[in-house]
C-alpha positions in Angstrom: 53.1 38.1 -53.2 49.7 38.1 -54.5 46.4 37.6 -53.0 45.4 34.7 -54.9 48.9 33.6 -53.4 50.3 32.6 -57.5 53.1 34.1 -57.4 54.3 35.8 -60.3 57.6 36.1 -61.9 58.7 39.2 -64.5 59.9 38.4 -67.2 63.4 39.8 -66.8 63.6 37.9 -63.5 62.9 41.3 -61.0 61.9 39.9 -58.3 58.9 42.6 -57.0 57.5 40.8 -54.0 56.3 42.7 -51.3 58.5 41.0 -48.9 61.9 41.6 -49.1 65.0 39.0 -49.0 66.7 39.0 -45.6 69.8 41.2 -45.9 68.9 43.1 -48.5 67.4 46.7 -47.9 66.3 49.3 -50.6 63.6 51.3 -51.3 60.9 48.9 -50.7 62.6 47.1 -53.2 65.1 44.6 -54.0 67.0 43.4 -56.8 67.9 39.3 -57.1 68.3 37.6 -60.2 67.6 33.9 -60.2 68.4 30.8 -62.3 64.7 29.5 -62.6 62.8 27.8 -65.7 59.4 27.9 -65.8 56.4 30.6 -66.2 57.4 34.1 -65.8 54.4 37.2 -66.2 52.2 34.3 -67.7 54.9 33.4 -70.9 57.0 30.9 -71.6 61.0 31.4 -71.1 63.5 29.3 -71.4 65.6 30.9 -68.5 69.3 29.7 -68.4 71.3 28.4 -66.1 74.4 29.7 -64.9 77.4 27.3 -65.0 78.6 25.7 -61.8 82.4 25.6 -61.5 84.5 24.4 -58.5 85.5 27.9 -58.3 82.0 29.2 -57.9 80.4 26.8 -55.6 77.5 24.4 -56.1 74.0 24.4 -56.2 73.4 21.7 -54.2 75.8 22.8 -51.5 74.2 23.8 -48.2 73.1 27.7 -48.1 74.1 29.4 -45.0 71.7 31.9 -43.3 72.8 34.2 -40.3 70.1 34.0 -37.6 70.0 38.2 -36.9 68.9 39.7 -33.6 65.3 41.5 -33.4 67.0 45.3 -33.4 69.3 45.1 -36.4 71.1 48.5 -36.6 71.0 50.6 -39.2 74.2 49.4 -41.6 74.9 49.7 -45.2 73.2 47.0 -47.1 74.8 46.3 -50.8 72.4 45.7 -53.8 72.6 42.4 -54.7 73.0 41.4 -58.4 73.6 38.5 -60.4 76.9 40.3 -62.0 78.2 41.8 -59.1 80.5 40.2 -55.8 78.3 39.7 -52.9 79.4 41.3 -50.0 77.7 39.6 -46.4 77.2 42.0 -43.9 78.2 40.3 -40.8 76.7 41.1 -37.3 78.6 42.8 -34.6 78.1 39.1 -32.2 78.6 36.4 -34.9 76.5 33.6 -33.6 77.1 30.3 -35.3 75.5 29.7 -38.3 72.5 26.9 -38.7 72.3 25.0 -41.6 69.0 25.1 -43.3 68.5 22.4 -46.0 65.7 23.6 -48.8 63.9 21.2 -50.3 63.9 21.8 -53.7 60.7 21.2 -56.4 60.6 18.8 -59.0 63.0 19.2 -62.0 61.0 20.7 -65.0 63.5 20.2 -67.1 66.4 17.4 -67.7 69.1 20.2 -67.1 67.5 20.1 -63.4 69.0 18.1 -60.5 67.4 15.4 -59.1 66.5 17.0 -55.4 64.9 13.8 -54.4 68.6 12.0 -54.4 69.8 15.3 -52.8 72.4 13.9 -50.0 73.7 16.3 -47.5 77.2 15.5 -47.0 77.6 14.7 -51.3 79.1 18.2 -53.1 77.4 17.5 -56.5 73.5 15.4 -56.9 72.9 12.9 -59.0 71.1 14.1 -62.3 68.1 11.5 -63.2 69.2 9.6 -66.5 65.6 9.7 -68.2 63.3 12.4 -68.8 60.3 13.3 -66.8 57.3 14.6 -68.2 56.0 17.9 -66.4 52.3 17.7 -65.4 50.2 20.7 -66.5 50.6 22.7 -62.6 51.8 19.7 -60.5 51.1 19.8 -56.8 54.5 19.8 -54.5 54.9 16.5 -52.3 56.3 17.9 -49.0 59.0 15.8 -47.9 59.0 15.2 -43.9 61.3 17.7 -42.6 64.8 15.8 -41.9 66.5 16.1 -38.5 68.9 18.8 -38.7 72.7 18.1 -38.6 75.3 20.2 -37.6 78.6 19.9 -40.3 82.0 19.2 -38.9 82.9 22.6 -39.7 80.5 26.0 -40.8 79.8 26.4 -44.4 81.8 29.4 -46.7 80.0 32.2 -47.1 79.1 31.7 -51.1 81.4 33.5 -53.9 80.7 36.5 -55.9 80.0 34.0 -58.4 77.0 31.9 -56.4 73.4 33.2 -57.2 71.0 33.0 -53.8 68.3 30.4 -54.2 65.0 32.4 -53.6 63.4 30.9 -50.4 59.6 30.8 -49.2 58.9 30.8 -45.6 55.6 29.6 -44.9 53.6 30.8 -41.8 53.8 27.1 -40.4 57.4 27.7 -40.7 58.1 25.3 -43.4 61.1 26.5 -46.1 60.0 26.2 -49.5 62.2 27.3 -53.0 60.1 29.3 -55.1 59.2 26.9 -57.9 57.8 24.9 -55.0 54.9 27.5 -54.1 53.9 27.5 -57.8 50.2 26.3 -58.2 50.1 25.5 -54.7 46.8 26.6 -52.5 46.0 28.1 -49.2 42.9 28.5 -47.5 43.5 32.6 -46.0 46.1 34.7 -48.3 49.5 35.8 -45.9 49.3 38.3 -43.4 50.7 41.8 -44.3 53.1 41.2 -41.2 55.5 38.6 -41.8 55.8 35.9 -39.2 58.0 35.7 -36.5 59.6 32.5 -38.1 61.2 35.0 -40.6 64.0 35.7 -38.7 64.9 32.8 -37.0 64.2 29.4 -37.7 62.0 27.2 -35.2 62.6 23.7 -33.9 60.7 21.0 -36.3 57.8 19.8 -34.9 58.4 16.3 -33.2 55.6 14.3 -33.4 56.7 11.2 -33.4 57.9 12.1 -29.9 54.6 13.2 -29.1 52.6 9.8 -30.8 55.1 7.7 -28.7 54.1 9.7 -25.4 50.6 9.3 -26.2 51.4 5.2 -27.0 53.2 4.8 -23.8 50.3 6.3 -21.4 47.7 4.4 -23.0 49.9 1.0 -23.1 50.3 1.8 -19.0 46.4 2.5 -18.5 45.6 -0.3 -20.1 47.6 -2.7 -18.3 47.0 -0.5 -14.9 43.3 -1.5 -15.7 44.0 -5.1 -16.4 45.9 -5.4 -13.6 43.2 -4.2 -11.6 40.8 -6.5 -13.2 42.7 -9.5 -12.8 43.1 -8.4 -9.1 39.4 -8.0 -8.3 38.5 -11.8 -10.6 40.9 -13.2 -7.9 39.3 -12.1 -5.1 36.6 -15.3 -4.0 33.5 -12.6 -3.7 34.0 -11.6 -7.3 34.8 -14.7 -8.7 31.7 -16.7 -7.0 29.6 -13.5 -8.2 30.8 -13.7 -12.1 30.8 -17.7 -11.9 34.8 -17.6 -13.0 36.1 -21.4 -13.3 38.3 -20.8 -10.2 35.6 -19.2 -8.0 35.5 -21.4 -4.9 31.8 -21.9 -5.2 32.6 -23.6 -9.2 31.5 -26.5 -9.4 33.1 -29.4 -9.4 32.1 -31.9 -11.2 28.9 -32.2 -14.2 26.4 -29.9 -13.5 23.1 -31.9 -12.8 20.1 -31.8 -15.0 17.0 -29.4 -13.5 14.6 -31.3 -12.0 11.3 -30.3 -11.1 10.4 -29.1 -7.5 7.0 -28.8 -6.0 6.7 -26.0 -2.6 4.0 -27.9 -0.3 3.8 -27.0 2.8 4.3 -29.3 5.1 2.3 -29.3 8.3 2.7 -31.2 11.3 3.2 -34.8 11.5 -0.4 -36.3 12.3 0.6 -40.1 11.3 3.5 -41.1 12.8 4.3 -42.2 16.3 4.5 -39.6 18.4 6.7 -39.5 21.6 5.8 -41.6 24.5 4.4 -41.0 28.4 8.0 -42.5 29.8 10.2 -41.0 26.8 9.3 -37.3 27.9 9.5 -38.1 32.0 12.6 -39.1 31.4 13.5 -36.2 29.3 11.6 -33.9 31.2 13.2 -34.7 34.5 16.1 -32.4 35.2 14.4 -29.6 33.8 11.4 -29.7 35.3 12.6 -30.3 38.5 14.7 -27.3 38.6 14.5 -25.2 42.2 14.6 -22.0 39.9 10.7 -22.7 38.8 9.6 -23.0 42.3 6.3 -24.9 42.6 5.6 -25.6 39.1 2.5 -27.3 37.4 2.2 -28.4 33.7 0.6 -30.7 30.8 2.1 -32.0 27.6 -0.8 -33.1 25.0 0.1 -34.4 21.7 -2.4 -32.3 19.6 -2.9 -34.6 16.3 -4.4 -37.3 19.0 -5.2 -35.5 22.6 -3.1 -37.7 24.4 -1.6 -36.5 27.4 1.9 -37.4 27.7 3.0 -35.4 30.9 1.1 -34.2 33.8 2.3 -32.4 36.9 -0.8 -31.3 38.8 -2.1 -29.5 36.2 -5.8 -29.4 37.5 -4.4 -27.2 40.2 -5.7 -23.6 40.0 -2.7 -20.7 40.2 -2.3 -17.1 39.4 -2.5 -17.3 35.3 -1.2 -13.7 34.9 -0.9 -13.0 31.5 -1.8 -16.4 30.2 -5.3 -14.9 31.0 -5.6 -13.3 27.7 -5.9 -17.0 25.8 -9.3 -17.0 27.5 -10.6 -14.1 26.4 -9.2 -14.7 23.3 -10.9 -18.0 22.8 -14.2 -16.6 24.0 -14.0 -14.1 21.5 -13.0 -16.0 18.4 -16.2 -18.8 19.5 -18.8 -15.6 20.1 -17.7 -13.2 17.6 -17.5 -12.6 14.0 -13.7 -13.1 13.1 -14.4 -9.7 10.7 -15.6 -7.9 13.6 -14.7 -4.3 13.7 -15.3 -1.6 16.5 -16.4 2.1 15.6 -15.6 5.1 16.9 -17.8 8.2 15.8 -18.6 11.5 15.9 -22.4 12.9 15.8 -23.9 16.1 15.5 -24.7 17.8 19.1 -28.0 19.3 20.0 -26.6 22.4 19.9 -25.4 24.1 16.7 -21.7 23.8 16.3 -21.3 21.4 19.0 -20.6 17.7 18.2 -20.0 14.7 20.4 -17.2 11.8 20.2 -19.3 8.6 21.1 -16.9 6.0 22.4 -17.3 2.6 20.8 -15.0 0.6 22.9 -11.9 0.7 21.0 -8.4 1.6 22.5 -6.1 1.0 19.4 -7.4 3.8 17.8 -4.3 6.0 16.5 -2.8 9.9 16.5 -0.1 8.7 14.1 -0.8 11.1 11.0 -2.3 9.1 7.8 -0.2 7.2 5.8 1.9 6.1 8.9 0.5 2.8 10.4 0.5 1.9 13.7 3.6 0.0 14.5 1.7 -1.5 17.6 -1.5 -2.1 16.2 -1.1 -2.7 12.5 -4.4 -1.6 10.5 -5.7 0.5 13.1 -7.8 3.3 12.4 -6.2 7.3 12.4 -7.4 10.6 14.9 -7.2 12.4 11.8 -9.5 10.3 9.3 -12.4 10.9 11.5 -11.5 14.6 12.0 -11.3 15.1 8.1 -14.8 13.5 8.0 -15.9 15.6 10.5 -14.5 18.7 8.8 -16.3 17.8 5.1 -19.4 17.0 7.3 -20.1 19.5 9.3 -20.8 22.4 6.8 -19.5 25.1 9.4 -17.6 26.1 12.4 -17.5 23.6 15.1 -16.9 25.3 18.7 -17.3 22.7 20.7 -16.4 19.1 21.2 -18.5 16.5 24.0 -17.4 13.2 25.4 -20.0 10.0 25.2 -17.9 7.6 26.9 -21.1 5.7 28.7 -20.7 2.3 26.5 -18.3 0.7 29.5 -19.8 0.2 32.8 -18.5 -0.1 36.7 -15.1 1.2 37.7 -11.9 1.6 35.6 -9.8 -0.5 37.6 -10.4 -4.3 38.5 -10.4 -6.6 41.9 -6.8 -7.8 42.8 -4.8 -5.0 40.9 -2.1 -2.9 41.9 -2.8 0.6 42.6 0.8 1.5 40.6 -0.5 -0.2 37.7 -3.1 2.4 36.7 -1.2 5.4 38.2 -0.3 8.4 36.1 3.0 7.8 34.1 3.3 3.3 35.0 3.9 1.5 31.7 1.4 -1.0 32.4 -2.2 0.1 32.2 -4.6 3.0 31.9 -8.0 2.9 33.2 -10.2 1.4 31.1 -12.6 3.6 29.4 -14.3 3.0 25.8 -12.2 5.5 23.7 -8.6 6.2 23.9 -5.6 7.0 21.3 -2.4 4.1 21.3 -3.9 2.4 24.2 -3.1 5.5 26.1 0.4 5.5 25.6 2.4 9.2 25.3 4.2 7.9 22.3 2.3 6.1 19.8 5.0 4.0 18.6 6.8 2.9 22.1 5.3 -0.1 23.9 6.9 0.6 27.0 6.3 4.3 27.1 4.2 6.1 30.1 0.5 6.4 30.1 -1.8 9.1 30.8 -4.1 9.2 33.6 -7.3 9.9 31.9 -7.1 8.4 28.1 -10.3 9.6 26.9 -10.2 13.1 28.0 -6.7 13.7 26.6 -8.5 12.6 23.2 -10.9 14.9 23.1 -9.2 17.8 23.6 -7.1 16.3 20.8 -9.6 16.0 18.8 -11.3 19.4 19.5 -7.6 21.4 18.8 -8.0 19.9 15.4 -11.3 21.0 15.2 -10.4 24.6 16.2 -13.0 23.8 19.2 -12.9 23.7 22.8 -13.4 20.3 25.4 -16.8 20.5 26.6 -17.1 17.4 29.2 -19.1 14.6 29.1 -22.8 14.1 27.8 -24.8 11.2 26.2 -25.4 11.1 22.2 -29.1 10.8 21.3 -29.7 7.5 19.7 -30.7 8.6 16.2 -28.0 11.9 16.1 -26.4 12.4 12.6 -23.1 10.9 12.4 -20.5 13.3 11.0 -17.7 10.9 10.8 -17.0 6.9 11.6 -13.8 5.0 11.5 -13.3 1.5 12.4 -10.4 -0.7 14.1 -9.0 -3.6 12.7 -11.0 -7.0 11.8 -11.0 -9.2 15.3 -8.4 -11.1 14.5 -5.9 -8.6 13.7 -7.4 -7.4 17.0 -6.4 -10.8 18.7 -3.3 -10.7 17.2 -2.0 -7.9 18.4 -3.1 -8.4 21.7 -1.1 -11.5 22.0 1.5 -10.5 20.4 2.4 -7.7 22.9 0.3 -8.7 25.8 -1.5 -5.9 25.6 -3.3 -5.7 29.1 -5.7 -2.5 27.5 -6.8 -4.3 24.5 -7.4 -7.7 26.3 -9.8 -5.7 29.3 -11.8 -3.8 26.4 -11.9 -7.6 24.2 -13.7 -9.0 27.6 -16.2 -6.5 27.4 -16.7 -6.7 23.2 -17.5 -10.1 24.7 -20.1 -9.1 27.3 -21.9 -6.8 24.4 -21.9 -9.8 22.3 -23.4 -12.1 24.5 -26.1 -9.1 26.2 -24.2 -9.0 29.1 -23.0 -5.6 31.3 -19.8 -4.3 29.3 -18.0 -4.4 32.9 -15.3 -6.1 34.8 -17.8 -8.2 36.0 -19.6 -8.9 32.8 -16.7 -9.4 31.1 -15.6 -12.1 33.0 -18.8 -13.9 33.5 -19.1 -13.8 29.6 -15.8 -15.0 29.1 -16.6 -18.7 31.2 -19.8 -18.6 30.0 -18.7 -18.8 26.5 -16.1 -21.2 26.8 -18.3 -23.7 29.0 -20.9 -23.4 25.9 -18.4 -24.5 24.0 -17.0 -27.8 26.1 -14.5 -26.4 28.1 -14.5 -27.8 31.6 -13.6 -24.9 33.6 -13.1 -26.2 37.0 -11.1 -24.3 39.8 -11.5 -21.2 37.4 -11.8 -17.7 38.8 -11.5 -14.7 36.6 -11.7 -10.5 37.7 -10.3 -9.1 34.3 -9.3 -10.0 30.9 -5.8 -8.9 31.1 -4.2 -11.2 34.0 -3.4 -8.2 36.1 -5.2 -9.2 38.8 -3.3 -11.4 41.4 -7.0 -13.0 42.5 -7.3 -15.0 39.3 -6.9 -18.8 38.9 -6.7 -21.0 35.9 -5.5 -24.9 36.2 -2.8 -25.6 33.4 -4.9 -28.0 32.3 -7.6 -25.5 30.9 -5.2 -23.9 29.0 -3.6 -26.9 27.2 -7.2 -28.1 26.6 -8.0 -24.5 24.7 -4.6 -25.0 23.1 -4.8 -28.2 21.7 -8.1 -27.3 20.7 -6.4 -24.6 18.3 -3.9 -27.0 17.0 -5.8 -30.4 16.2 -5.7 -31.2 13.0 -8.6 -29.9 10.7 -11.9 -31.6 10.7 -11.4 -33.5 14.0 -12.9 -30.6 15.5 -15.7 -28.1 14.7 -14.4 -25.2 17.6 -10.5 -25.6 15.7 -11.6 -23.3 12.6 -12.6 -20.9 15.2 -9.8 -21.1 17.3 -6.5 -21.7 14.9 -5.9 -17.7 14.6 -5.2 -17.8 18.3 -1.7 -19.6 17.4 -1.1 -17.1 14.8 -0.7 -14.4 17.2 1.7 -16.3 19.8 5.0 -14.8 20.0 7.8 -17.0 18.3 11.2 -17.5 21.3 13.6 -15.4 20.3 11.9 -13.9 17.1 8.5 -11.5 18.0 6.8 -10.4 20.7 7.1 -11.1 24.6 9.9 -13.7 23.4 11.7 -11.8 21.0 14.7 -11.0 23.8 14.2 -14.4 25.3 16.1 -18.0 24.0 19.6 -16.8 24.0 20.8 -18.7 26.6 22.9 -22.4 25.5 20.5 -24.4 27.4 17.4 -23.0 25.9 19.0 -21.8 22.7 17.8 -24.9 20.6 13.7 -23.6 20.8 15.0 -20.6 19.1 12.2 -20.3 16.3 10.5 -23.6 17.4 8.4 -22.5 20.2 5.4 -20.5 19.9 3.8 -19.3 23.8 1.8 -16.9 25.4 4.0 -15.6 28.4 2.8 -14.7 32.0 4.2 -12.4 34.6 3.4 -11.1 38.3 5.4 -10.4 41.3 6.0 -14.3 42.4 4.4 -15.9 39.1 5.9 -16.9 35.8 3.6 -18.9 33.1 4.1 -20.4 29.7 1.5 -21.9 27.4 1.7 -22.3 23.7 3.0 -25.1 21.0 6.3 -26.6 19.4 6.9 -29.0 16.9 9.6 -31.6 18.5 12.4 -33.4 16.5 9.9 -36.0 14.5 7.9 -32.8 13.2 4.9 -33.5 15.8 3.0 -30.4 17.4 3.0 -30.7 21.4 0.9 -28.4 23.7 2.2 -27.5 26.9 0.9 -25.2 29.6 3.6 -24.3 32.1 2.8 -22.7 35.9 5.4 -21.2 38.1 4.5 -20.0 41.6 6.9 -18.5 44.0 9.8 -18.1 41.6 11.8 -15.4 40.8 11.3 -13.2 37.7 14.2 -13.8 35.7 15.3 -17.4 36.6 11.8 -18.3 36.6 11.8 -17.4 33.2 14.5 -18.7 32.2 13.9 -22.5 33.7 10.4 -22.2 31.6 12.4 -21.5 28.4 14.5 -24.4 28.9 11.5 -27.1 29.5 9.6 -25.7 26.1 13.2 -26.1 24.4 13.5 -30.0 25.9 10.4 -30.4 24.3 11.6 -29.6 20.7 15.1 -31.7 21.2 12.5 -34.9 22.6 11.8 -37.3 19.9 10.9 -39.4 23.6 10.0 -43.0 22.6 
């Protein structure tokens, strides 16, 4: 066939294709004379039509094609002719013959049977009783390939008399009759090899098969996937989440109308009546007469009005321990500037590359690298800030580092301590010198963790590593040396804070003597403590039976009457303006551990009979061989702030504590009229 893929008919109907009919063999060429109308060599013939007896066969009848093995051997093939018998050569294993049913083109001519009424069992089609008027190069309408049908019995191999209908087998291996490739257009001419659906005949395509596959997955996915949403809006979580109608959380009835809410605050109740003297004896009974607390002293003051509502020899001095720290607290926040921040520097040395760390007094300084806060002493200052300033500073290589540590005076231990508490590797203390890193701790994030023996040594060869230096001891900074780099703790009350809120014993010892500097007084055990009394007696505090030998409680030689310490407390709590020392002194309540929530009482308040001061009671614990204290503040039932100071002697550690807990959680249930 041509190229251009028009085929082209002689005019004395030679069919000269290059592809020759199956079964026919020549010398590349093959004889076959059709009954066709239509355009042959680019005239105009008028081609007849043989005539169809009963004899002779039909037209319309179905033409039977022998399916032929790959390797045909070589037999005699006869020349086909219109005139002649046709002799089929049959194979040597017969297979059984498949019916192929050609769909033939469009009648040009009225003589031409209507194909479109073709029927497969009829013997003769129906002829179309009006004429039809042949488009100038009509376009075939492919018909949808029809199931194929075996017949009851094989078709007859056609008469002598029965003229093969040329057939065109496209590469898609679709049959076409010859008139129906007429005009017709591909995109890529044939290929010189003829297909492989030349010589047999494939399977039609089934894709209605395939579209109903496709239909049935997707109809399963999606009701897979509505299933599974219909399953997950069922579950309560979900439905509450997406506010479905039957989420248990719908509501049920109107929703209301928004109304406007104002946040205030609320502070405590200053107006009402607050509980009375016989109301909290009688509440207070049983629990403070419990044998686990020993010989036990205390004070209840109702802070909006000073009244005290329960007293149990509270003017009796007794070991404080750790309650200590609320009066160096107090005489800090009354002396000090509340922004108050101690320094730490480093100054050039009299000789050249030699500097010196002047202690300043502060022990929260940090190693923890910048960028990491402290998580013991929040907004501490960092080791390596004041190295970097040193670095930038200096201008060239510093070989040696000096200690200044002359600020503190006296020894590093206090009157009445244990000798365990200062040694090498205890949890409790260091000695107190004027510069350390973490309080002295080995690990700067662990409270409990083991302190070193000498503090401010171990700094400065810390410092001097990251100086690429060398230690070299102890000296005194001139007065007006240049100071290569400066950093500065926290503000005081941030200070204070985390002193209470940890009961730090090193930061409470180095507060007493910020104290004795502030008041000109020897930064000492000594002057610490006679600063601390001083201040507070300046201030109105009657300090009767009170005997202090550090600012940390350590000592087992100091006294303190519960009574002081409510008073301080009370103080701290009045309500504003009553009192010109409570502006001074409210921080103080700020830092007091919460029961069961921070600090000294995070772990404490778990027990039923104390349980109920969970979150409600705010106190400033105490602890010594013997000695178990309380002091602090909690709001009872009516919203009214009570102040209590509570002093154990002679009771054992962990049922002392535990009695104490459930008094300051009485307190809270009490409304007590």
């Amino acid at each position: 066939m041509p190229e251009n893929d028009d085929p082209r008919w002689p005019s004395d109907d030679k069919d000269t294709s290059s592809t020759e009919p199956k079964g026919t063999e020549g010398n590349g060429e093959s004889t076959v004379w059709l009954p066709m109308s239509g355009l042959a060599s680019g005239k105009t013939e008028e081609l007849s039509v043989p005539k169809v007896t009963p004899e002779s066969g039909s037209w319309f009848q179905p033409v039977v094609e022998v399916e032929e093995e790959p390797d045909v051997p070589d037999t005699p093939t006869p020349q086909w002719s219109a005139f002649a018998p046709v002799t089929p050569v049959e194979p040597k294993e017969p297979e059984a013959p498949k019916t192929v049913f050609v769909q033939p083109v469009q009648p040009q001519h009225l003589t031409e049977p209507d194909w479109d009424q073709f029927d497969r069992n009829a013997g003769t089609p129906s002829r179309d009783p009006e004429p039809r008027q042949e488009p100038q190069r009509l376009e075939p309408q492919r018909r949808p390939e029809q199931n194929r049908v075996e017949p009851p019995r094989p078709a007859p191999v056609p008469s002598a008399t029965m003229h093969a209908r040329p057939v065109r087998i496209e590469p898609a291996e679709e049959r076409f009759d010859s008139e129906a490739t007429v005009g017709m257009r591909h995109a890529e001419p044939p290929s010189d090899e003829p297909p492989a659906a030349e010589t047999e005949a494939a399977p039609a395509p089934k894709p209605k098969k395939r579209k109903r596959k496709a239909l049935v997955i997707t109809t399963v996915v999606v009701v897979l996937l509505l299933a599974g949403l219909g399953g997950a809006a069922a579950m309560p979580k979900v439905s509450n989440r997406l506010g479905l109608p039957w989420a248990p959380n719908a509501p049920k009835g109107e929703i209301p109308k928004p109304a406007g809410v104002t946040r205030v605050l609320h502070g405590p109740d200053v107006n009402g009546a607050g509980p009375t003297k016989e109301g909290l004896a009688a509440a207070l009974k049983g629990p403070a007469g419990s044998a686990d607390l020993g010989t036990l002293t205390g004070t209840v003051v109702d802070a909006a009005s000073g009244t005290v509502l329960w007293d149990k020899n509270s003017a009796t001095p007794l070991t404080p321990a750790s309650t200590t720290k609320i009066l160096v607290v107090a005489a800090a926040l009354l002396s000090m500037d509340h922004g108050t921040q101690i320094s730490t520097k480093i100054v050039q040395g009299a000789d050249p590359g030699t500097v010196i760390l002047v202690a300043g007094g502060d022990p929260s300084l940090t190693a923890l690298p910048l960028g990491t806060d402290s998580p013991l002493y929040p907004g501490a200052a960092h080791v390596d800030d004041l190295v970097a300033q040193v670095k930038k500073a200096a201008g060239g290589k510093i070989s040696k580092v000096q200690l200044d540590v002359s600020l503190f005076k006296g020894p590093t231990g206090a009157v009445g301590w244990d000798p365990e508490d200062t040694a090498a590797g205890n949890t409790y203390m260091a000695p107190v010198v004027p510069v350390m890193a973490d309080g002295g701790r080995t690990d700067p994030k662990n409270d409990h963790s083991p302190r070193v023996a000498n503090p401010a040594t171990a700094l400065t060869q810390k410092i001097a590593g990251k100086l690429e230096a060398q230690a070299g001891g102890t000296t005194t900074a001139p007065k007006d040396a240049k100071v290569l780099g400066e950093v500065k703790s926290q503000p005081l009350t941030e200070f204070a804070n985390s002193l209470l809120q940890l009961s730090d014993n090193m930061l409470a010892d180095a507060l007493a003597r910020q104290v004795a500097l502030a008041k000109g007084a020897e930064p000492s055990f000594t002057g610490g403590a006679s600063a601390t009394m001083d201040v507070l007696k300046q201030a109105g505090f009657a300090l009767t039976g009170v005997q202090l030998n550090d600012g940390s409680g350590l000592s087992d030689q100091n006294k303190i009457p519960a009574k002081v310490l409510s008073e301080i407390l009370a103080v701290a709590a009045a309500p504003d303006g009553q009192d010109p020392r409570t502006a001074k002194l409210r921080p103080m309540l700020a830092g007091l551990p919460v029961a069961g929530g921070s600090g000294t009482l995070e772990k404490r308040y778990g027990d039923p009979a104390s349980s109920a001061g969970r979150g409600w009671v705010r106190g400033k614990t105490g602890t010594l061989s013997g000695v178990n204290t309380l002091a602090g503040v909690v709001l009872d039932t009516d919203g009214r702030m009570l102040v209590f100071a509570l002093m154990s002697s002679g009771s054992d550690q962990n049922k002392g504590r535990a009695a104490l807990d459930v008094v300051a959680a009485t307190l809270h249930k009490c409304g007590c009229r």
